[in-house]
N, C-alpha and C positions, 0 to 999 in steps of 0.2 A: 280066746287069747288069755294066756297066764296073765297071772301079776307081778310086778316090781320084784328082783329077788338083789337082796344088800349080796353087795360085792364079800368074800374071806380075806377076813385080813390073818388069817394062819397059814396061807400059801397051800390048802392041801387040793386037790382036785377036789374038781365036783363031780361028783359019782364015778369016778376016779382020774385018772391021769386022761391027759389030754392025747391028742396026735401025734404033736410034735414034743412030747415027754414035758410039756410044763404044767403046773396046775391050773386051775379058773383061774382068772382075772390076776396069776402073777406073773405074767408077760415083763419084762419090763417094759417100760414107755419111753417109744424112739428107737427103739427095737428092730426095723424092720417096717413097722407100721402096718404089721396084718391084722385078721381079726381074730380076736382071742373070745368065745365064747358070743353075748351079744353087747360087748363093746368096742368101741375103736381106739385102739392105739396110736396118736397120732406119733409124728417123729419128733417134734417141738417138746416133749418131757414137760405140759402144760394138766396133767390130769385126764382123770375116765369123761367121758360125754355121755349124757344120760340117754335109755334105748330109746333108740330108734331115731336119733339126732346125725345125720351122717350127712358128710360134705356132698352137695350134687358133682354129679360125674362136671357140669359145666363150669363149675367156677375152679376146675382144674386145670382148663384153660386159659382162663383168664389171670393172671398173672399180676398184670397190673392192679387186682384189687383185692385180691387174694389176701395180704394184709389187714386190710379194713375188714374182711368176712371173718376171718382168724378172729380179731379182734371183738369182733359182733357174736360168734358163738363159742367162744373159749369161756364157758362159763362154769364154775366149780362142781364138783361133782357130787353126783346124788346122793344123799347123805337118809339114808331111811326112820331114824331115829327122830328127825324134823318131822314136825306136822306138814300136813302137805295144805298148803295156802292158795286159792284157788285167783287170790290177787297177785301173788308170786310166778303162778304158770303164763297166766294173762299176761304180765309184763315179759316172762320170757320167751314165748310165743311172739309178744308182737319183736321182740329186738331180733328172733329169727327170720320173722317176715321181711323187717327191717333188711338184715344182710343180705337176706336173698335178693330183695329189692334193690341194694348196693348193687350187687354182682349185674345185674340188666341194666344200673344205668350207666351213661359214657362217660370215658373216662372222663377225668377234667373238672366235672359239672357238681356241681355242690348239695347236698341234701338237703330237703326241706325241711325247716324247725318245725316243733309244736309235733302234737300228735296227728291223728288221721283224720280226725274235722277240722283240723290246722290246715292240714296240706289242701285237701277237698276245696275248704274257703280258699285259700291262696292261689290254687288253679281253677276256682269258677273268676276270681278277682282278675286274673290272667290272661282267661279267655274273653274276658267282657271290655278290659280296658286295655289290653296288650297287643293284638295282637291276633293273627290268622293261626294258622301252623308254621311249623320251624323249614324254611327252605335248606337250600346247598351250601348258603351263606351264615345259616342260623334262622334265629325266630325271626318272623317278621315284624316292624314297629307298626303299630296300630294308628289309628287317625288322631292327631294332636288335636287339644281342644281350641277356644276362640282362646286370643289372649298372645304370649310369647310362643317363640321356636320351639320349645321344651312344655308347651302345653300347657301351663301353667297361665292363670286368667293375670292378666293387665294390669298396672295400678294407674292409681286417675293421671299421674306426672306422663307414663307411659303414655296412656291416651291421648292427654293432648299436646304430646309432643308428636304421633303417628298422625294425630290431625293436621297438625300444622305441616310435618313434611309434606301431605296429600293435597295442602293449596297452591293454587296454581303462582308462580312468582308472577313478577310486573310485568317482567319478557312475553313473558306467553299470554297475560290476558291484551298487552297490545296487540300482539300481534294477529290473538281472536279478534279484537275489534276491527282492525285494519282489511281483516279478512271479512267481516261481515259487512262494512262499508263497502267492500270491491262488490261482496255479492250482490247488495241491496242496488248499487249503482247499475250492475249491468244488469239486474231484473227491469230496473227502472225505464233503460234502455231500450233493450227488446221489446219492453212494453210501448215503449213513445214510435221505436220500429213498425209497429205492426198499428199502432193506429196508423202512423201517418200513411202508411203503404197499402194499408188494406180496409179497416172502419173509417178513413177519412173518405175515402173513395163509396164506402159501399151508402153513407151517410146523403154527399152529395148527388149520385148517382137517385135517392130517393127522392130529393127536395127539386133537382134539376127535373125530372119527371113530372112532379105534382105541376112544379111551375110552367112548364110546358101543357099540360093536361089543362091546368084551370083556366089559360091563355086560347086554349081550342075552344074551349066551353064556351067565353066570353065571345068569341068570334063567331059559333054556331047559335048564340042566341040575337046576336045584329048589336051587341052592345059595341057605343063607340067607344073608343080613347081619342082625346085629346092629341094636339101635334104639339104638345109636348110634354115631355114625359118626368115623371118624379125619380130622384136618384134610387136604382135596385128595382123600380118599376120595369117589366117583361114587357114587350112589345113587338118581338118578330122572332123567327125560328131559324137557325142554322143547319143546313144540310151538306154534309161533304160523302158523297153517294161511295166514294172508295173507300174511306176511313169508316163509314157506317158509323157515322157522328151525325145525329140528331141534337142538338143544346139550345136551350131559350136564351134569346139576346137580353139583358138590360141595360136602363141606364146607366152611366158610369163605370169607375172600374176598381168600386171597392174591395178589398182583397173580403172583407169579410161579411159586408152586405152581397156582394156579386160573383165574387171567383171563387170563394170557399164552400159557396154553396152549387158548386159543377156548372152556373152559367157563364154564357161571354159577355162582359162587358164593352160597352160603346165609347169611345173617346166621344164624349157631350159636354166636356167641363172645363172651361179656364182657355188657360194658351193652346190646351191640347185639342180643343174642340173639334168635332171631323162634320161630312156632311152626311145624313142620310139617306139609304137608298135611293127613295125617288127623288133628289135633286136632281138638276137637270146637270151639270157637271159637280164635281167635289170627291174627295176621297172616304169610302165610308173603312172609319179603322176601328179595329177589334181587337180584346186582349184576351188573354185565356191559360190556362195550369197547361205545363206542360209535364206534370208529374203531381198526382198526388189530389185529391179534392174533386173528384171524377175526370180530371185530366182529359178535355176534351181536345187539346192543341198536341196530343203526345207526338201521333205521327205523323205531321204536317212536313215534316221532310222530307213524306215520300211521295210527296204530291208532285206529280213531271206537267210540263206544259200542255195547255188545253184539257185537264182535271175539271171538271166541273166545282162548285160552287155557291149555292142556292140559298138566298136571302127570300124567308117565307114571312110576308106582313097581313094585314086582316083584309087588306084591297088585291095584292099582287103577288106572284111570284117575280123574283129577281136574280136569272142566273149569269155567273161570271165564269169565264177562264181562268185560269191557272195559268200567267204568264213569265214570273222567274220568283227567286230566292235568292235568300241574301244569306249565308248561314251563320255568321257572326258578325255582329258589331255591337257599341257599344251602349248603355242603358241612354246613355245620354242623347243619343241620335235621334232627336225630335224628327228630324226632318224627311224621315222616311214616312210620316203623317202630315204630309204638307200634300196640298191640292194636287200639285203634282209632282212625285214624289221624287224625291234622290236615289236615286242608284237605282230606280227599277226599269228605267232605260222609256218611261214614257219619258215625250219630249210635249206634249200639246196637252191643254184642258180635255177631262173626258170623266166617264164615268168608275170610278177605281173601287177598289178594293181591298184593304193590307190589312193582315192576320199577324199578330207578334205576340211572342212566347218564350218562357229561359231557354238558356243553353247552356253549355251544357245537361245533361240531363239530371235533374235532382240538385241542379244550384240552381240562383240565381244571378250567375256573376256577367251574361254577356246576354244579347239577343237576337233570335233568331226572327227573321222578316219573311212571309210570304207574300205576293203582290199576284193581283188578278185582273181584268176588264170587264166588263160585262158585255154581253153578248144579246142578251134579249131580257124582254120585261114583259110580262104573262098575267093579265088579268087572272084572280081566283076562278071566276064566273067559264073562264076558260077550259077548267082543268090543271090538271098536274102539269109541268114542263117535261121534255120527253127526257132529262137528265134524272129525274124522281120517277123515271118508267123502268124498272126492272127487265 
């Protein structure tokens, strides 16, 4: 490759006349814009561009920037008498690189300040805090940091004004409360539900057992009881062979000495007093759950006439008929526990039998009466009665 040769400023050819009859480098400028030896002529009458400096075929196209590259490489012409400065080329090298890099970027968009670890820094700054790649729409906004809409961190006023909006008003924690009262009540509920329907039952159903069990025991070892009996004291077994109700009778009819624990109590107390079994006439009366607390009396409603009956004591069996019902009347009607009874259609002294229990089912608002006769009395030493024969 030759070296640098200074333009003639005497207009004569260089090694003589040229092509088209002009000498080296006296073209004029704007001329036509051909090439005159190894300079360019631009048409703009702006001066020579040093060799080998020449516009890319691309930024001929482009138009819209074509000013700004003008601008970026119109720069004065090579003067050979200058020392040649190797910080001078540096700088103009980079403003070529510069333009060319104009010319590829879109239009519109603004150049980066500083020099080339300027830009570097500012597009790693870019990519770290800005931002993905540029979609259809433009660049994409990068993740905001904690703090405001605009990324920028909180001040303390901020924050506990963003706390305060985030507490609940007076509205809403009543109405959490009101809400957790409903829930707390109807757990409460379901809970009181399912004892009384189900644990209260499975409870007495254990204790009505035992007390039946420890009442065998005492009667398989000869041990007496007394003729008469302590209140809650067991002393005879109830058999109703349809209902497949086995329950120990006691005395009285306390709800929670006697009936909450699944047995039947005996009317043995006060005005209400009844007779027992082996009297010779009298009514022997019984009370009993008819829901709930092992519920021995549930379905005595489906007892039809001539149902057996069976009063089990440590000497006797005692079994009765099933002679009518009464299915409502009211709590007060003592008189269906009188010697001989009202409304069950005995009319003479004899030996009876009356079963009473709620009614409706799961109140207590009315009562329901079953009435019986007895029919025969059966020494133990005898045997089972053939009613307690399978």
């Amino acid at each position: 490759m030759t070296a640098l040769r200074p333009e003639r400023e005497s207009g004569a050819a260089y090694g003589g006349a040229a092509d088209h009859g002009s000498p080296y480098g006296q073209q004029p400028y704007g001329d036509g814009g051909a090439w005159q030896g190894q300079a360019w002529q631009g048409a703009g009458g702006q001066g020579d561009q040093p060799y080998g400096q020449h516009i890319p075929q691309q930024a001929q196209d482009r138009t819209a920037v074509l000013p700004a590259y003008e601008d970026a490489v119109a720069a004065p012409s090579y003067d050979p008498s200058l020392p040649v400065d190797s910080e001078t080329v540096a700088l103009r090298a980079l403003d070529v690189e510069e333009a060319r890099r104009a010319v590829d970027r879109p239009v519109g968009s603004a150049a980066p300040q500083g020099g080339r670890a300027a830009r570097r820094k500012a597009a790693r700054r870019h990519g770290r805090h800005g931002g993905g790649p540029a979609g259809p729409s433009g660049p994409q906004t990068g993740a905001r940091g904690p703090g405001t809409a605009s990324g920028a961190p909180r001040s303390r006023v901020e924050a506990r004004r963003a706390a305060r909006a985030q507490k609940p008003g007076a509205a809403v924690l009543v109405s959490r409360l009101v809400g957790e009262l409903f829930i707390t009540t109807g757990v409460v509920m379901l809970l009181f539900v399912t004892y009384q329907l189900w644990w209260s039952n499975v409870r007495a159903h254990q204790e009505a057992g035992s007390a039946a069990q420890h009442l065998q025991q005492d009667w398989a070892s000869g041990k007496r009881a007394p003729g008469e009996f302590a209140p809650g004291q067991g002393f005879a077994l109830l058999h109703i062979p349809k209902l497949d109700v086995v329950a120990p009778i006691a005395e009285g009819t306390s709800k929670t000495a006697v009936l909450d624990k699944g047995m039947v109590g005996h009317y043995g107390e006060g005005s209400l007093k009844t007779a027992m079994p082996d009297a010779k006439t009298g009514n022997f009366g019984l009370a009993g759950h008819r829901n709930t607390h092992g519920e021995p009396f549930r379905y005595i409603n489906r007892l039809q006439p001539g149902d057996a009956i069976v009063v089990e004591t440590q000497d006797d069996y005692f079994v009765y008929r099933m002679t009518s019902i009464l299915p409502v009347t009211s709590p007060a009607n003592t008189s269906v526990l009188d010697p001989i009874p009202r409304g069950s259609g005995f009319t003479r002294p004899g030996r009876y039998i009356t079963l009473t229990t709620c009614t409706p089912e799961f109140t207590s608002k009315y009562r329901m009466i079953v009435w019986g006769k007895m029919v025969e009395e059966r020494p133990r030493s005898k045997g089972k009665p053939d009613a307690l024969i399978p």
